[in-house]
N, C-alpha and C positions, 0 to 999 in steps of 0.2 A: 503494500500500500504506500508504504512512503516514496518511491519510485514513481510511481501517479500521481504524488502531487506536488513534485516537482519538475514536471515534465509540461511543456507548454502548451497552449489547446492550439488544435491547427489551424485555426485563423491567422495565432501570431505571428507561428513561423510561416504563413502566407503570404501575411503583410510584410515581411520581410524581406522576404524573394522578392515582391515586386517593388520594393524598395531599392533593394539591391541591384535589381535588373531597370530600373529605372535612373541611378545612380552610374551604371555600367554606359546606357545607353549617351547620356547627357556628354559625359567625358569621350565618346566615340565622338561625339556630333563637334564638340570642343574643340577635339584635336584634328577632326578633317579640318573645319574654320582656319583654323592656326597652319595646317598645311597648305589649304588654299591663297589664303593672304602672309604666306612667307617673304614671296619678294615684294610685294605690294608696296608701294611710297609711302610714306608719311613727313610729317614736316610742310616745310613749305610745297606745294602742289606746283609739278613740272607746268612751262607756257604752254598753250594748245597752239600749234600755227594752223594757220590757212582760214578758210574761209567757210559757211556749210554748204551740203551741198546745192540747196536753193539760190546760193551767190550772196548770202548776207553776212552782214560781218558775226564774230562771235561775241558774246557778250564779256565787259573788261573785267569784270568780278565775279563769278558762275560760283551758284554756290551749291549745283548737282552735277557733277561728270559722271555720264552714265554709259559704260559700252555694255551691246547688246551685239548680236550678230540676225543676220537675214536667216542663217539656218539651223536655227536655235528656238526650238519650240518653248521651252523658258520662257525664254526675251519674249518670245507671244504672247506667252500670256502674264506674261506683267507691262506690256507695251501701255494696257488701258492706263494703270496706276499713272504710269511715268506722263504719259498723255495730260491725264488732269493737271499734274505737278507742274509741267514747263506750261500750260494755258494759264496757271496761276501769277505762273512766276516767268519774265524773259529772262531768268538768269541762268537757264536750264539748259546743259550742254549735255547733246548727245553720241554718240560714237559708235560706228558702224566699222563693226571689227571681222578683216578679212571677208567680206562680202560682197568682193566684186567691183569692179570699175565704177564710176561715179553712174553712168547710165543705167546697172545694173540695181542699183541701191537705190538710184529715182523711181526702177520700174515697182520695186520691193515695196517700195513708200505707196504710192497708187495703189495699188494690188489691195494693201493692208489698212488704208485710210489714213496712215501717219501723216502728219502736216506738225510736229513739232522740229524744231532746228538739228540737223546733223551734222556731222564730220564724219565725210570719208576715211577709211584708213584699210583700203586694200590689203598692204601689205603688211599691217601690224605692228608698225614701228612705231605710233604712238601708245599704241596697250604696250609693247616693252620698254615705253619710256613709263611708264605709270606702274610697270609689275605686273600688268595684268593675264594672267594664264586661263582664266575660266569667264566664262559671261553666262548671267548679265553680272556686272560689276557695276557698283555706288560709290564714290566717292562724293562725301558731303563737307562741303568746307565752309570757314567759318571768313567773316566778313576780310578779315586779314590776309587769305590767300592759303591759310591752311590748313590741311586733312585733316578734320575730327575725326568721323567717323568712313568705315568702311565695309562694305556691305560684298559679299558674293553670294550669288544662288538669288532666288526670288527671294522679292520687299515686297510688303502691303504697302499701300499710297500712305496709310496711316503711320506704319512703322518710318515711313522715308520722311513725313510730316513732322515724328518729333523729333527725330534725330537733327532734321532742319532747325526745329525749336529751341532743342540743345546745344548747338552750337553757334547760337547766337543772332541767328538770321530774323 
C-alpha cells in the first residue's frame, strides 16, 4: 500500500509529457529561428540602390524591408498582410528575391494584384547584402536606420504592426 500512495495519478505524469514535449518542441522552433537569421544584419541596415520596379524612387527612411520571392507560396500568402502594411505606410520596401528579370516580376505583380512598391533583385545580391537565405524575410527598423527586429517565415499584418510599434515608428 505504501507504494500506491506515493506513486502519481496519470494525469500528472500526462501533464508532464506534454509539458515536456511542449518545452522540446518550443527550443526546436528557437533554434531553427536562430539558424535561419544567422547571417542576417543587424545594426545599422545596408542602402537599398536602384529604383522599384514601377520607376519610383524608394523611400529615404523605410521602416519595413521585406523580401519575398514570385515562387514562394509563403510570400503568397502573406503578400495580403504586407499589402495593407505598405497602403498604410509609403515607407514600405519590398524585394523580389531571384524572380526573374524586371519584366518577369511586373508580369508576377499583375497576375497576383500586387501594386505595393518593389525592388528587383534577380540575382540576389541585395538579400546577400542583408543575410538573407530564406523568404519571406522582415526586416523592421527603427526611425534611425536601424534593424530592430527580424522576422523569417510568415508575419501576421498584426504581429508586423507591433513590432513596427516597438521600434519606435
Amino acid at each position: 500500500m505504501k507504494s500506491e500512495s506515493r506513486s502519481r495519478p496519470p494525469t500528472d505524469i500526462r501533464r508532464r509529457g506534454y509539458a515536456v514535449n511542449l518545452l522540446l518542441f518550443v527550443l526546436l522552433v528557437a533554434g531553427i529561428r536562430l539558424w535561419q537569421q544567422r547571417d542576417m544584419v543587424s545594426g545599422s541596415a545596408p542602402r537599398l540602390p536602384g529604383v522599384t520596379t514601377a520607376g519610383g524612387p524608394l523611400p529615404a527612411h523605410p521602416v519595413l524591408v521585406h523580401f519575398w520571392a514570385s515562387w514562394c507560396p509563403v510570400c503568397r500568402a502573406e503578400q495580403g498582410s504586407i499589402a495593407d502594411i505598405a497602403h498604410d505606410d509609403p515607407n514600405v520596401v519590398t524585394i523580389a528575391m531571384q524572380s526573374g528579370k524586371a519584366e518577369e516580376v511586373a508580369r508576377h505583380m499583375r497576375e497576383q494584384g500586387i501594386d505595393f512598391p518593389v525592388l528587383n533583385d534577380p540575382d540576389g545580391s541585395i538579400a546577400r547584402a542583408w543575410g538573407v537565405h530564406a523568404v519571406p524575410a522582415s526586416f523592421i527598423l527603427s526611425p534611425d536606420g536601424r534593424i530592430r527586429f527580424v522576422e523569417v517565415g510568415y508575419t501576421t499584418k498584426i504581429g508586423l504592426q507591433v513590432r513596427t510599434w516597438l521600434a519606435g515608428i
